[in-house]
N, C-alpha and C positions, 0 to 999 in steps of 0.2 A: 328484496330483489338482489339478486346476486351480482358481482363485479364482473365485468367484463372481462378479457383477457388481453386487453391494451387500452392503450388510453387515445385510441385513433380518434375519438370526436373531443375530445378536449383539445380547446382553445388555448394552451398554458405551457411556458417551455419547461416546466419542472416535469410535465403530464411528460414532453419529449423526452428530457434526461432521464426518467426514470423508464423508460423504454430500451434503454441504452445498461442501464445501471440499478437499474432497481432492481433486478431479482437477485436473492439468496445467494450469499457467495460471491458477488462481482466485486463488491467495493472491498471486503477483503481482499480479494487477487489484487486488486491495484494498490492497497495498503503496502502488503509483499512487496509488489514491485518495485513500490517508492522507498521502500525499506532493503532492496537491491537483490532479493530473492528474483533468480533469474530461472532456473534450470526448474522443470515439470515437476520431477522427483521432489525438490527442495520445498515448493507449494503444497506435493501432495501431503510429505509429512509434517511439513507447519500448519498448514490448514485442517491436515482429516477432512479433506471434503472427499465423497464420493469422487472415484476416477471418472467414471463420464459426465459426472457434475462437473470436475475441474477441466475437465480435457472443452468440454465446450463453452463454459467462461473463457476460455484461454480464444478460442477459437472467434468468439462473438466479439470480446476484445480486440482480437487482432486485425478481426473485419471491419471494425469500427475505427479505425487505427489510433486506439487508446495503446494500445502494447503492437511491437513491433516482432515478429519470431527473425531471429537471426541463427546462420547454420554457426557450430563455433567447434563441430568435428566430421570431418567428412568422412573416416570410415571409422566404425558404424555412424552411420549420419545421427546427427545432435544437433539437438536446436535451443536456443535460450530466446527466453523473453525480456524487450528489454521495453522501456516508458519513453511514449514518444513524446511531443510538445503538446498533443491535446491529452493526455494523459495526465504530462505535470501540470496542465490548467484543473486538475479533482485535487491538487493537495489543498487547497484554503478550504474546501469542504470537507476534506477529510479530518483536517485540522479541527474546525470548528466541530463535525460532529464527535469527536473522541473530548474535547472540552466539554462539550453537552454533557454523553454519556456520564462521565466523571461528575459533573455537578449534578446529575440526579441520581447517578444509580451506586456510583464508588467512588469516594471520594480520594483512595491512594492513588498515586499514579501508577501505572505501569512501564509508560517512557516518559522519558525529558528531553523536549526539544530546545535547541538554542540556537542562538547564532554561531556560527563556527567563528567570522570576524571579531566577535567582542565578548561575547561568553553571553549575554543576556538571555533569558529566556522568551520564547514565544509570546507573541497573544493568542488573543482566539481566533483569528484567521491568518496564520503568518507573519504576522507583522514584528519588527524591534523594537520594542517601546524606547531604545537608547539610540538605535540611530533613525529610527523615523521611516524605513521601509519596510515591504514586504519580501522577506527574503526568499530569495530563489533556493529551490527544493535544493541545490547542490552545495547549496552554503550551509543548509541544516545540519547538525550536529545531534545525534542522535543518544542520549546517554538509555542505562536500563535506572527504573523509578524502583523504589522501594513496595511496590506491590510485586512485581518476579518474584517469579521463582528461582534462586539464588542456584539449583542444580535440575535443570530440564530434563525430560527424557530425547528431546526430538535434539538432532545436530543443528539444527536454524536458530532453535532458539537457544541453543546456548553460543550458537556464534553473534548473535543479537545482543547477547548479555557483555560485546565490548563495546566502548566506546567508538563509534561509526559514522562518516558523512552519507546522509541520505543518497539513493542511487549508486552506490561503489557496491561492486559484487559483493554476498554474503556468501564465504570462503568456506564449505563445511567440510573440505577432505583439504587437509594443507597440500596432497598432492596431485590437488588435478589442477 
């Protein structure tokens, strides 16, 4: 029997988030975001997702008000995407599933998160193991792990490759 294309009769709020989040490409765009990837262009080439794949992630996002479009040039109009408060509520899953991923499928890291206050690293959901909370997406410190690629082709991710507090814009033309 084949799967339906919602999970409208299920009973289960993971059945609702995954309504929300579950298809192809979202939880990467909000990865981006939390990693401070703002601007369309910046996703399109850090992700390589199809344009009308990402134009309407962006879009179902926004309507869901996980990301927020902000104008940030009015002629020619420009818009950036930025993370709202129900959006930085997906970092402790994003967190946990990128620890998953890692312990089954690759064990190098790619990032390293820490606390920007004390230098410690993450656990698996956010938390300081040295000061006893969960730290807030703005306090995270974002370092590049020794699985990068040490010379990217795309501008993100070699602006990725510095040391960065989560959500602070990723700067890919020094002059815009």
């Amino acid at each position: 029997m084949a799967l339906g294309k919602d999970y409208a009769k299920q009973e289960c709020s993971i059945a609702r988030a995954l309504e929300v989040v579950g298809e192809r490409w979202t939880l990467l765009v909000v990865r981006d975001a939390l990693y401070g990837v703002r601007r369309y262009n910046d996703f399109l080439v850090h992700l390589g997702a199809p344009r009308a794949v990402l134009a309407g992630r962006l879009q179902a996002l926004t309507a869901e008000g996980i990301l927020e479009k902000r104008r940030y040039q009015q002629s020619p109009p420009r818009d950036e995407y930025v993370v709202t408060e129900r959006g930085l509520a997906l970092w402790p899953t994003l967190c946990a599933l990128g620890v998953w991923g890692r312990e089954h499928y690759d064990t190098t890291p790619m990032r390293i998160f820490r606390h920007a206050d004390c230098g410690s690293g993450l656990g698996r959901y956010g938390e300081c193991p040295a000061c006893g909370i969960v730290v807030p997406v703005a306090d995270v410190e974002m370092l590049p792990g020794p699985g990068l690629d040490p010379d990217p082709a795309d501008p993100v991710s070699r602006a990725l490759l510095r040391p960065k507090r989560m959500l602070e814009p990723v700067i890919t033309d020094p002059a815009s």
